[in-house]
ZADO-1210 file (C-alpha; in nm, 4 decimals, padded with zeros to 6 digits):
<atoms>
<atom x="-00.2170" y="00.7934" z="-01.7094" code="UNK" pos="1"/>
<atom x="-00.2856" y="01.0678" z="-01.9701" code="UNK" pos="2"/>
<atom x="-00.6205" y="01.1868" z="-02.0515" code="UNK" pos="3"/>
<atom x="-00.7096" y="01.0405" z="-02.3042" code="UNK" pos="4"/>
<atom x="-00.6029" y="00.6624" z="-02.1505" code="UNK" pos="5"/>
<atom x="-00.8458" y="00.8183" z="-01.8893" code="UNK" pos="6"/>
<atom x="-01.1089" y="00.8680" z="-02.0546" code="UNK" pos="7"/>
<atom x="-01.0617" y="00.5608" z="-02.2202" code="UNK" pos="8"/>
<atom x="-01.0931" y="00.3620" z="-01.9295" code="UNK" pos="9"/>
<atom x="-01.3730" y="00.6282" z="-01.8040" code="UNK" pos="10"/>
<atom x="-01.5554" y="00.5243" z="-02.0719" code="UNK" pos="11"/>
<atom x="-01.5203" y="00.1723" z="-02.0665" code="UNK" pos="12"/>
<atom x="-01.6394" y="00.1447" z="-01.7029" code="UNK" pos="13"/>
<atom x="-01.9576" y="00.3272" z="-01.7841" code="UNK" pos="14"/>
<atom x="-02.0217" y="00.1280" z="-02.1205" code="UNK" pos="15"/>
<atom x="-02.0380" y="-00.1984" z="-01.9372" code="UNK" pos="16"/>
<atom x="-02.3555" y="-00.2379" z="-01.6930" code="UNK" pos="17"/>
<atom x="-02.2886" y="-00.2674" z="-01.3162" code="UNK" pos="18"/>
<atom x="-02.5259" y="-00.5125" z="-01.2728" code="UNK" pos="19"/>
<atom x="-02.3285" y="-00.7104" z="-01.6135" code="UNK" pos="20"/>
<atom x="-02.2703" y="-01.1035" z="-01.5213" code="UNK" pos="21"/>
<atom x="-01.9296" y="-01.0563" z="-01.6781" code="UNK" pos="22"/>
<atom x="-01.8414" y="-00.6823" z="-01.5737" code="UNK" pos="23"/>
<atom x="-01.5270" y="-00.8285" z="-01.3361" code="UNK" pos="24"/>
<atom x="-01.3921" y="-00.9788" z="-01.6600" code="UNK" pos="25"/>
<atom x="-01.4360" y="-00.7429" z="-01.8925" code="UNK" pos="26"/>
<atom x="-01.2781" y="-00.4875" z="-01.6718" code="UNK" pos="27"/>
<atom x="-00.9714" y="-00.7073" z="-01.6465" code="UNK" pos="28"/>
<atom x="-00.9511" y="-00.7771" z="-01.9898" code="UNK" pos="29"/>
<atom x="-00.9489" y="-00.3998" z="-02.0607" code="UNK" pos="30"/>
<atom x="-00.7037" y="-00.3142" z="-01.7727" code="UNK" pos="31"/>
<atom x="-00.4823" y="-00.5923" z="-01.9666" code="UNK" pos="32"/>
<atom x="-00.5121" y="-00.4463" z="-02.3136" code="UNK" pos="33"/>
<atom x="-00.4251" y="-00.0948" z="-02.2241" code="UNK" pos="34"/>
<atom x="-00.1195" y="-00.2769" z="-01.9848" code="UNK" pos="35"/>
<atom x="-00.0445" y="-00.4366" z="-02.3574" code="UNK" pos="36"/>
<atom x="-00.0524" y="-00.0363" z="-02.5135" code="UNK" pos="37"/>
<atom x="00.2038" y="00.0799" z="-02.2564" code="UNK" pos="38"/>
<atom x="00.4090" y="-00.2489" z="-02.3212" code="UNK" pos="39"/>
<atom x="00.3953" y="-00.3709" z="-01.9941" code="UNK" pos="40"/>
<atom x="00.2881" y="-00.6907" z="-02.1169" code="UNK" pos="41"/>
<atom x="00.2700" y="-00.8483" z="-02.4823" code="UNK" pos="42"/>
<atom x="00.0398" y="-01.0181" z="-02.7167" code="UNK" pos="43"/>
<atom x="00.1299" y="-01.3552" z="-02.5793" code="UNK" pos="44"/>
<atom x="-00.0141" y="-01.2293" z="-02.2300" code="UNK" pos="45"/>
<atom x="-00.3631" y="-01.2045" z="-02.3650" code="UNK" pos="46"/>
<atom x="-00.3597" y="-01.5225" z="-02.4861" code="UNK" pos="47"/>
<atom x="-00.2553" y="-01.6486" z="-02.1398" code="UNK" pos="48"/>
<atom x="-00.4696" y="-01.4951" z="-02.0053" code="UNK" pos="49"/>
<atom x="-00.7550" y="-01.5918" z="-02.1623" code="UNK" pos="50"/>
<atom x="-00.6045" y="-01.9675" z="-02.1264" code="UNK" pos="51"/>
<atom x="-00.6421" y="-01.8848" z="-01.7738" code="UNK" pos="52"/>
<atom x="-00.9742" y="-01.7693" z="-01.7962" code="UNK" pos="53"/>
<atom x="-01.1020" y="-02.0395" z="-01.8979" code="UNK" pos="54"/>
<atom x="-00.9931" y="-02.2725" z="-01.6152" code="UNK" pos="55"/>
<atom x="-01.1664" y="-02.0090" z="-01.3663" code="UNK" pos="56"/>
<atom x="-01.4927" y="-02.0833" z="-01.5140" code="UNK" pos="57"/>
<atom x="-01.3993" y="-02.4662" z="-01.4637" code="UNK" pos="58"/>
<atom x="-01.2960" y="-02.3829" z="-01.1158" code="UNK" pos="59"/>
<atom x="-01.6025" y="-02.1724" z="-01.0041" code="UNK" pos="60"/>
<atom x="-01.4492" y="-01.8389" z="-01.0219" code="UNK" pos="61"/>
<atom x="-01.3957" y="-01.8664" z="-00.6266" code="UNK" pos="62"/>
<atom x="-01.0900" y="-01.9711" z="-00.4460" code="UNK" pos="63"/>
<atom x="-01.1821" y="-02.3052" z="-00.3490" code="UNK" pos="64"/>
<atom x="-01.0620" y="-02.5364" z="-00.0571" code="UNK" pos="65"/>
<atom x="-00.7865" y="-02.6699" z="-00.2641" code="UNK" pos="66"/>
<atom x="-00.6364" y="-02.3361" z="-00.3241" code="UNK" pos="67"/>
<atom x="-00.6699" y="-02.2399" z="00.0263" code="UNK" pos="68"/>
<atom x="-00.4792" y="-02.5260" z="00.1556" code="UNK" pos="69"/>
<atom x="-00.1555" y="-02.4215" z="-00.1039" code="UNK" pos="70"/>
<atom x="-00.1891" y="-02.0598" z="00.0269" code="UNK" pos="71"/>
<atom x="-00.1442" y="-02.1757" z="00.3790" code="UNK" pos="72"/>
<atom x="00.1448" y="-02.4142" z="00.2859" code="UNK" pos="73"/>
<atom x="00.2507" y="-02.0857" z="00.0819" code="UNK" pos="74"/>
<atom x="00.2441" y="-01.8129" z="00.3779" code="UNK" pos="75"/>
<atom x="00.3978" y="-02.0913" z="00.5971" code="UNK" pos="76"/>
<atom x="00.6892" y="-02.1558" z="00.3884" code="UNK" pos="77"/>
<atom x="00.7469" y="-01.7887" z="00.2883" code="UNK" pos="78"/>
<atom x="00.7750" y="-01.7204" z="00.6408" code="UNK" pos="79"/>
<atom x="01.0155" y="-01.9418" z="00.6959" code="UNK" pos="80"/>
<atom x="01.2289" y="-01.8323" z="00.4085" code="UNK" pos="81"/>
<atom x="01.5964" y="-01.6569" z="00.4238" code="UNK" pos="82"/>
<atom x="01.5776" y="-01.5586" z="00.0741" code="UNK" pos="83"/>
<atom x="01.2365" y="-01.5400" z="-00.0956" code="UNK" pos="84"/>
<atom x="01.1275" y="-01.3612" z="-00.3724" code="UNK" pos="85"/>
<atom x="00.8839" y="-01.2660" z="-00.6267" code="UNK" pos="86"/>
<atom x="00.9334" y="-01.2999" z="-00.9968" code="UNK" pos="87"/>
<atom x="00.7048" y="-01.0458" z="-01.1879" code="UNK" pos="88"/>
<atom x="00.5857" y="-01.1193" z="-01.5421" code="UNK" pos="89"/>
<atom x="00.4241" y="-00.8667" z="-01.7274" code="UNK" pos="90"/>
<atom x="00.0675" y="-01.0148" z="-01.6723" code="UNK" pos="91"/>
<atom x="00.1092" y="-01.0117" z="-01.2999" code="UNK" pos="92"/>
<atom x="00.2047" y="-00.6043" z="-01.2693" code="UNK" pos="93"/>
<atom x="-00.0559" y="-00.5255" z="-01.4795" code="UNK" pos="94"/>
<atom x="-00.3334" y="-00.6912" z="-01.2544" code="UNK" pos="95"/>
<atom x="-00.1407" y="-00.6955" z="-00.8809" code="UNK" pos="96"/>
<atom x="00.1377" y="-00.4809" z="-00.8539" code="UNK" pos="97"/>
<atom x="00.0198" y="-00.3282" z="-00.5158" code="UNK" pos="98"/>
<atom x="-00.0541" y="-00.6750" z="-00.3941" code="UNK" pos="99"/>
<atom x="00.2781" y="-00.7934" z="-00.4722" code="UNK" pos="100"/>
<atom x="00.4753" y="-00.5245" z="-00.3535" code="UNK" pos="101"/>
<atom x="00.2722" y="-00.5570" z="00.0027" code="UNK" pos="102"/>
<atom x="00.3478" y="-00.9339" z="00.0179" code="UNK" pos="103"/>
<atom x="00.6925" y="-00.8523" z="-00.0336" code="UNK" pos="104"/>
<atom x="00.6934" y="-00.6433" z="00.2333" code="UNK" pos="105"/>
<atom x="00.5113" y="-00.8827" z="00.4681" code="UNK" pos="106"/>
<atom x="00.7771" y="-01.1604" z="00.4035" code="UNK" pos="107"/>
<atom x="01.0405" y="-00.9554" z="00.3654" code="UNK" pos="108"/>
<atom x="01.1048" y="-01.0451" z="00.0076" code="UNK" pos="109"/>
<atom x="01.2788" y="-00.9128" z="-00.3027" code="UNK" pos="110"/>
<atom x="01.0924" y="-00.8274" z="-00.6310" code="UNK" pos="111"/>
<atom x="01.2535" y="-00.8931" z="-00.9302" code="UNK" pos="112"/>
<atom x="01.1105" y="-00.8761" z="-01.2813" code="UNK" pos="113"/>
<atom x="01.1976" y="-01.2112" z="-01.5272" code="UNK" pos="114"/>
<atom x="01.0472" y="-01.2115" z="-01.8326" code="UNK" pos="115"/>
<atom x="01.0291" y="-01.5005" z="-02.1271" code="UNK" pos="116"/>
<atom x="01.0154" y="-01.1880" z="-02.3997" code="UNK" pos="117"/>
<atom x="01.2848" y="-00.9787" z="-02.2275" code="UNK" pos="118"/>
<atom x="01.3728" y="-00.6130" z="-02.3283" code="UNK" pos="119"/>
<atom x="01.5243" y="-00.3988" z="-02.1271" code="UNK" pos="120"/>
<atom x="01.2664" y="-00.0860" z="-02.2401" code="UNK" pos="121"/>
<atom x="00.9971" y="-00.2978" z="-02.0568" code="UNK" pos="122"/>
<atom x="01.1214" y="-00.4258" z="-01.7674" code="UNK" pos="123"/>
<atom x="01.2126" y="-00.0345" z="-01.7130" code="UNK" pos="124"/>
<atom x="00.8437" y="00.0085" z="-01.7601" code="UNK" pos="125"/>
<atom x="00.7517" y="-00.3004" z="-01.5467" code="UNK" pos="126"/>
<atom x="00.9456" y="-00.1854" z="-01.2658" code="UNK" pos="127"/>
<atom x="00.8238" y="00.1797" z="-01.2584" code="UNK" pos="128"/>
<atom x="00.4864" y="00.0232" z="-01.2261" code="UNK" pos="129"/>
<atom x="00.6344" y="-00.1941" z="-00.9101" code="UNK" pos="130"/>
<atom x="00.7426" y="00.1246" z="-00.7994" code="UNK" pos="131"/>
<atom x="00.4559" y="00.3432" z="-00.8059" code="UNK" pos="132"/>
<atom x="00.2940" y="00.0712" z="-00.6338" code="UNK" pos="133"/>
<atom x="00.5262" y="00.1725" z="-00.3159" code="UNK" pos="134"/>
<atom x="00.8241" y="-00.0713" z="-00.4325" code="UNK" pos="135"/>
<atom x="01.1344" y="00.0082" z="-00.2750" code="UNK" pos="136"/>
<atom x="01.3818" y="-00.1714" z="-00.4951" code="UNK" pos="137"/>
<atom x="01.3105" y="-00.3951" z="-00.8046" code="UNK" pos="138"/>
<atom x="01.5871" y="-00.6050" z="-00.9030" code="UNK" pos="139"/>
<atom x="01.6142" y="-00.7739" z="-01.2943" code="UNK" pos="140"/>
<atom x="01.6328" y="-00.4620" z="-01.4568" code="UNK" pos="141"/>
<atom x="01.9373" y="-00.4053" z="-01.7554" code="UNK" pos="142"/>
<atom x="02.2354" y="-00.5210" z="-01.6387" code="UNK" pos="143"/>
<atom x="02.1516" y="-00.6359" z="-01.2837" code="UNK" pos="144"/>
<atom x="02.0090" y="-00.9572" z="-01.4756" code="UNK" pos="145"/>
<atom x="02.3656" y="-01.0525" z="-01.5140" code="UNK" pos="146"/>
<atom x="02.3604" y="-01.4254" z="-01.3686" code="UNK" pos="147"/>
<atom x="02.2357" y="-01.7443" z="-01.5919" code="UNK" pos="148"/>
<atom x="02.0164" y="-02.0222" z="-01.4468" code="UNK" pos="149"/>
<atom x="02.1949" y="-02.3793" z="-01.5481" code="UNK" pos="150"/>
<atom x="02.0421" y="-02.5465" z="-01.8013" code="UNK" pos="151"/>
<atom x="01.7850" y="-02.3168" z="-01.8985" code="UNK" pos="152"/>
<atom x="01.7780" y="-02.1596" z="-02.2675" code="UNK" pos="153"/>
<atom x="01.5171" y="-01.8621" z="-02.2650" code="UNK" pos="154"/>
<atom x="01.5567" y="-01.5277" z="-02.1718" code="UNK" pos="155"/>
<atom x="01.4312" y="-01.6320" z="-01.8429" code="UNK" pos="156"/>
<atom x="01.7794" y="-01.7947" z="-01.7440" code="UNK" pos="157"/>
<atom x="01.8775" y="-01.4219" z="-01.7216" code="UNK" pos="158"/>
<atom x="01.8075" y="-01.3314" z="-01.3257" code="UNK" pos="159"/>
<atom x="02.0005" y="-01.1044" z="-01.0691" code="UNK" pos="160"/>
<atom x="02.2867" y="-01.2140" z="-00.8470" code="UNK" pos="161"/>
<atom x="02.0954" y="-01.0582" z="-00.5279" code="UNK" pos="162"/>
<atom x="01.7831" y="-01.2212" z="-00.6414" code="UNK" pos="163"/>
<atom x="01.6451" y="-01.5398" z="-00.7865" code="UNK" pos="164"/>
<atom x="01.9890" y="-01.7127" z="-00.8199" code="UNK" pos="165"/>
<atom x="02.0612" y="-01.6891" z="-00.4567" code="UNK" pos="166"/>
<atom x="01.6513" y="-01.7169" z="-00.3759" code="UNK" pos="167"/>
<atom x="01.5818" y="-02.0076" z="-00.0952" code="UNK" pos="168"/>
<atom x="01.1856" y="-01.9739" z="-00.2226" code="UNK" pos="169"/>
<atom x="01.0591" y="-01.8354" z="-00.5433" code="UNK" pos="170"/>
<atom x="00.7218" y="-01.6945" z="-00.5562" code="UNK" pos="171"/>
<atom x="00.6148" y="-01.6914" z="-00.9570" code="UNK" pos="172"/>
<atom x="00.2907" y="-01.6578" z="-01.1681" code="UNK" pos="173"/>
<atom x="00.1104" y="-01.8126" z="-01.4642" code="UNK" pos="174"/>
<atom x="00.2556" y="-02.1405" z="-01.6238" code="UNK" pos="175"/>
<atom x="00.6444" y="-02.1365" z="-01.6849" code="UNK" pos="176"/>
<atom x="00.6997" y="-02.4904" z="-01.6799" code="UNK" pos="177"/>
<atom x="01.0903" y="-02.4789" z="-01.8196" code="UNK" pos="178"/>
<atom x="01.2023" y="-02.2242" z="-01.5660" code="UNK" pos="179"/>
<atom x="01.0553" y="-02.3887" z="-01.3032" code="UNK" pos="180"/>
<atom x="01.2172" y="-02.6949" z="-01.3537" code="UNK" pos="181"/>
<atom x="01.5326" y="-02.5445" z="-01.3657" code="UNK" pos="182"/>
<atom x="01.4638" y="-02.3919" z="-01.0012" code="UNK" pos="183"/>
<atom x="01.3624" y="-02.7169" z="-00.8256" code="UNK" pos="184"/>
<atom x="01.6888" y="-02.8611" z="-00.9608" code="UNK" pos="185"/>
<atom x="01.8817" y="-02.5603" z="-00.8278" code="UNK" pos="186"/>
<atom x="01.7265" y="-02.7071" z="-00.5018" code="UNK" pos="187"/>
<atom x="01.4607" y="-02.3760" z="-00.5099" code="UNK" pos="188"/>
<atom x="01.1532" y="-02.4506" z="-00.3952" code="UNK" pos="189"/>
<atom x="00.8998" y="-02.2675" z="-00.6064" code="UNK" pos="190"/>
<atom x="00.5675" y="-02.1411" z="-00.5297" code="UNK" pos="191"/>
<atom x="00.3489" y="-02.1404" z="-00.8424" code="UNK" pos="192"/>
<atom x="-00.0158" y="-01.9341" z="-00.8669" code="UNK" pos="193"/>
<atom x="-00.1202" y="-02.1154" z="-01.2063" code="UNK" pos="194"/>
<atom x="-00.4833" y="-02.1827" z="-01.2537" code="UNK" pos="195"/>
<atom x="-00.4088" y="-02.4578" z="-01.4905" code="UNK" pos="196"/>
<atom x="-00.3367" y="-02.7361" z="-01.2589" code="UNK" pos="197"/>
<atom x="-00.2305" y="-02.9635" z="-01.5564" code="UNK" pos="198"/>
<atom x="00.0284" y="-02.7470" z="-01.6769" code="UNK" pos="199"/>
<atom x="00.4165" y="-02.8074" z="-01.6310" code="UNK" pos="200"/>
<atom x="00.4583" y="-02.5373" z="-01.4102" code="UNK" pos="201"/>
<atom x="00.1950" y="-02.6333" z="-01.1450" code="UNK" pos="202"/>
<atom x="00.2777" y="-03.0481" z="-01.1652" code="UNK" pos="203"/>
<atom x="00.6607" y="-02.9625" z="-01.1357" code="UNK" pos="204"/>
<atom x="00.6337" y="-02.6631" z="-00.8526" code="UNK" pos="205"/>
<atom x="00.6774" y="-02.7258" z="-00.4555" code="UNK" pos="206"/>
<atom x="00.3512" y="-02.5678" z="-00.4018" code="UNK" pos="207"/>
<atom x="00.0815" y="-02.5024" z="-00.6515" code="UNK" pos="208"/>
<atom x="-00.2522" y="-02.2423" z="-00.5703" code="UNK" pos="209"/>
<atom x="-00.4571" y="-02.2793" z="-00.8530" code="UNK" pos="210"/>
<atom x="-00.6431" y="-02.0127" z="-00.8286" code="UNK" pos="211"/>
<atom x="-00.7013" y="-01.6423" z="-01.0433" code="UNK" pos="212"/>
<atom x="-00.3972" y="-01.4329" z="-00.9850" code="UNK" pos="213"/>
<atom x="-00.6255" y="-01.1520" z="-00.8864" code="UNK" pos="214"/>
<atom x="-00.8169" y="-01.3463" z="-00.5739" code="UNK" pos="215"/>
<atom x="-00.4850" y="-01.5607" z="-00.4590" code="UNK" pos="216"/>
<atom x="-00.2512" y="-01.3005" z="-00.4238" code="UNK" pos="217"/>
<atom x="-00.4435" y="-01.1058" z="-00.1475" code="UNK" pos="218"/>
<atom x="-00.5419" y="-01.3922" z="-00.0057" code="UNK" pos="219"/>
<atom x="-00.1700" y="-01.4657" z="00.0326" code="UNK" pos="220"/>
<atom x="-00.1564" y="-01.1655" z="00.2011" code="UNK" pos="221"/>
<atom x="-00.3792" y="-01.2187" z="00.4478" code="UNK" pos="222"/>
<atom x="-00.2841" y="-01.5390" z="00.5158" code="UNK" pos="223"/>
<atom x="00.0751" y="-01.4330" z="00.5942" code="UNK" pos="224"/>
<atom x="-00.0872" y="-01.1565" z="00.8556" code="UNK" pos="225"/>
<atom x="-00.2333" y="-01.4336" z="01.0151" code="UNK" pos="226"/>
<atom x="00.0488" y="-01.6287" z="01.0708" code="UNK" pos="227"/>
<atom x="00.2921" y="-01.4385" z="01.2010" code="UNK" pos="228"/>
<atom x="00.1783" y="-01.4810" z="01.5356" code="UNK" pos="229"/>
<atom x="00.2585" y="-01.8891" z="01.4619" code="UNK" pos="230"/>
<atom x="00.6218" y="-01.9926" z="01.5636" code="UNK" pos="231"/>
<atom x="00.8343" y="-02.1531" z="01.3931" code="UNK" pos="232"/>
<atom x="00.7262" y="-02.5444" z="01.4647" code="UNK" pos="233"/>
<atom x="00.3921" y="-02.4349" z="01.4063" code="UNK" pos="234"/>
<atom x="00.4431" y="-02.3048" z="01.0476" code="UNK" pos="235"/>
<atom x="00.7072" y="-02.6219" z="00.9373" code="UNK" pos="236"/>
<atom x="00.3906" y="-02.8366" z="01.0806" code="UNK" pos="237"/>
<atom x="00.1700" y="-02.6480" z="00.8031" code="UNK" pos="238"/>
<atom x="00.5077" y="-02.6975" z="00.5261" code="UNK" pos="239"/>
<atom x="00.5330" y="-03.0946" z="00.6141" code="UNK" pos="240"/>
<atom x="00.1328" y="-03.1457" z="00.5958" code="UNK" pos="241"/>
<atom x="00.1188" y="-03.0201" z="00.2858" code="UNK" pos="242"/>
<atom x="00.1030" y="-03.2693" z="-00.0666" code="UNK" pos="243"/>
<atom x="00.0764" y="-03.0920" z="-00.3738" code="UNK" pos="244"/>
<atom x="00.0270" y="-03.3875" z="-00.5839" code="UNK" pos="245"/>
<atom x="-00.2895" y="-03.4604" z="-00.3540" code="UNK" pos="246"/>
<atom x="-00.4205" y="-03.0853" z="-00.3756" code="UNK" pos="247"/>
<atom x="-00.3596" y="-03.1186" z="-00.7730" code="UNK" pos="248"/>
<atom x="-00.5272" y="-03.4179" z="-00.7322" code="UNK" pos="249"/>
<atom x="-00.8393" y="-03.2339" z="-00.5614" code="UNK" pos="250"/>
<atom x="-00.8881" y="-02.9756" z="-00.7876" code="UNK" pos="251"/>
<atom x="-00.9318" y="-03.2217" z="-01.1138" code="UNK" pos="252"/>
<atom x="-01.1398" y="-03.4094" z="-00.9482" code="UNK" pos="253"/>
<atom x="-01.3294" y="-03.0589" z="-00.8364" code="UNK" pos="254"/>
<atom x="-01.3178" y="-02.9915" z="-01.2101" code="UNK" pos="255"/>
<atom x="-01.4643" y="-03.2979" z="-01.2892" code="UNK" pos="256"/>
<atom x="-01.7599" y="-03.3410" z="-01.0736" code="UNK" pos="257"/>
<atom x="-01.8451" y="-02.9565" z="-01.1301" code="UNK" pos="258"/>
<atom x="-01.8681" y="-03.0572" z="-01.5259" code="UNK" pos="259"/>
<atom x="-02.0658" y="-03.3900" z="-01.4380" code="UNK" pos="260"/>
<atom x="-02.3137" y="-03.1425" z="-01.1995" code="UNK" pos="261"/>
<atom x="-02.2999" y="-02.8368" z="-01.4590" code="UNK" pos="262"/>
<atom x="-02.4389" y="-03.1523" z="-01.7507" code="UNK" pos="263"/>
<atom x="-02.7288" y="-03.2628" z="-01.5313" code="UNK" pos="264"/>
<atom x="-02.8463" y="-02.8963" z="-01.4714" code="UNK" pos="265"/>
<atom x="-02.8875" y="-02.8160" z="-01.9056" code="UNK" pos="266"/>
</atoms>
């Protein structure tokens, strides 16, 4: 970061109260905009964002039971992968990249950057971000996005060889309903973090957290500490318990009651 992004975001901190009911959010909003500036992410990532956003204030802003339940069912079946790995957006290296890159390394998976508004100048730029996070190999980059998923249009059917095309589990972020269709029907199974549980993307995936980006992927983490010391039975146990329909189904109905409590208190 030069100086003057530095004092930019110097400034920014100080400008907004510590003691500010919204200070978490600005702070990530501003951490996305200057993300935007280096062209790690585009326009089109704000406005997910903020999409997203607004289902965590539905939600509670915490990582409720529902969420934890997909995170277990997520650490389980990462664990008992061959051939996971994480597909990076530009919205998810600007706001986890050392997260990522440390549940890669807990699962032994392969990052690989896949983006809907592909150049090659930022996944270059995505990846070095992966990389100063402690990354030791990004795949997706230029030419090593040389393989096509079937029946998939976007630039998003572009993925590597060594990657997401021969991926057993996908880990992915934010709502990409028309890629992850495409994966469950290449047999995938796909682990989506997408906070809008009526989205395609979270109604089509194997596993759904909805949950902020920002709380679920540490969590993830943790979880996948913890159960390493399980064996194999006891994690496919945790895989075959889990419904995602019914934990979709539990955090509408979360939604709704939380609205029908949230009217009563005006």
């Amino acid at each position: 970061m030069d100086k003057a992004q530095d004092s930019k975001s110097w400034s920014i901190r100080n400008i907004i109260p510590e003691n500010h009911p919204r200070r978490e959010s600005l702070l990530i909003r501003e951490k996305l905009i200057e993300a935007m500036e280096k062209s790690i992410l585009v326009p089109q990532g704000l406005i997910a964002h903020g999409r997203g956003e607004c289902f965590d204030y539905l939600i509670g802003e915490k990582t409720q039971d529902f969420a934890e339940k997909a995170i277990e069912a997520a650490a389980a079946t990462l664990l008992l992968s061959k051939t996971p790995v994480i597909s990076i957006n530009g919205n998810m290296a600007a706001l986890v990249p050392e997260g990522l890159v440390r549940l890669a390394e807990e699962t032994n998976a392969k990052l690989e950057v896949n983006l809907f508004y592909r150049d090659e100048r930022r996944e270059k730029v995505i990846a070095e971000v992966l990389y100063k996070a402690n990354a030791k190999e990004v795949l997706g980059v230029g030419e090593d996005a040389s393989t096509v998923i079937p029946e998939l249009f976007s630039q998003r059917r572009r993925v590597s060889p060594k990657g997401i095309y021969i991926a057993d589990v996908v880990l992915l972020g934010l709502e990409d309903g028309d890629r992850t269709e495409a994966l469950v029907k290449m047999g995938k199974k796909v682990i989506a973090i997408d906070i809008n549980p009526l989205s395609r993307t979270s109604r089509t995936a194997t596993i759904t957290i909805v949950d902020n980006i920002i709380r679920a992927i540490p969590r993830l983490v943790e979880k996948v500490k913890e159960f390493k010391s399980k064996n194999k039975g006891e994690l496919e146990q945790i895989v075959l318990n889990y419904n995602n329909k019914n934990v979709l189904a539990e955090s509408l109905k979360f939604i709704a009651n939380r609205l029908t409590q949230l009217s009563f208190s005006l």
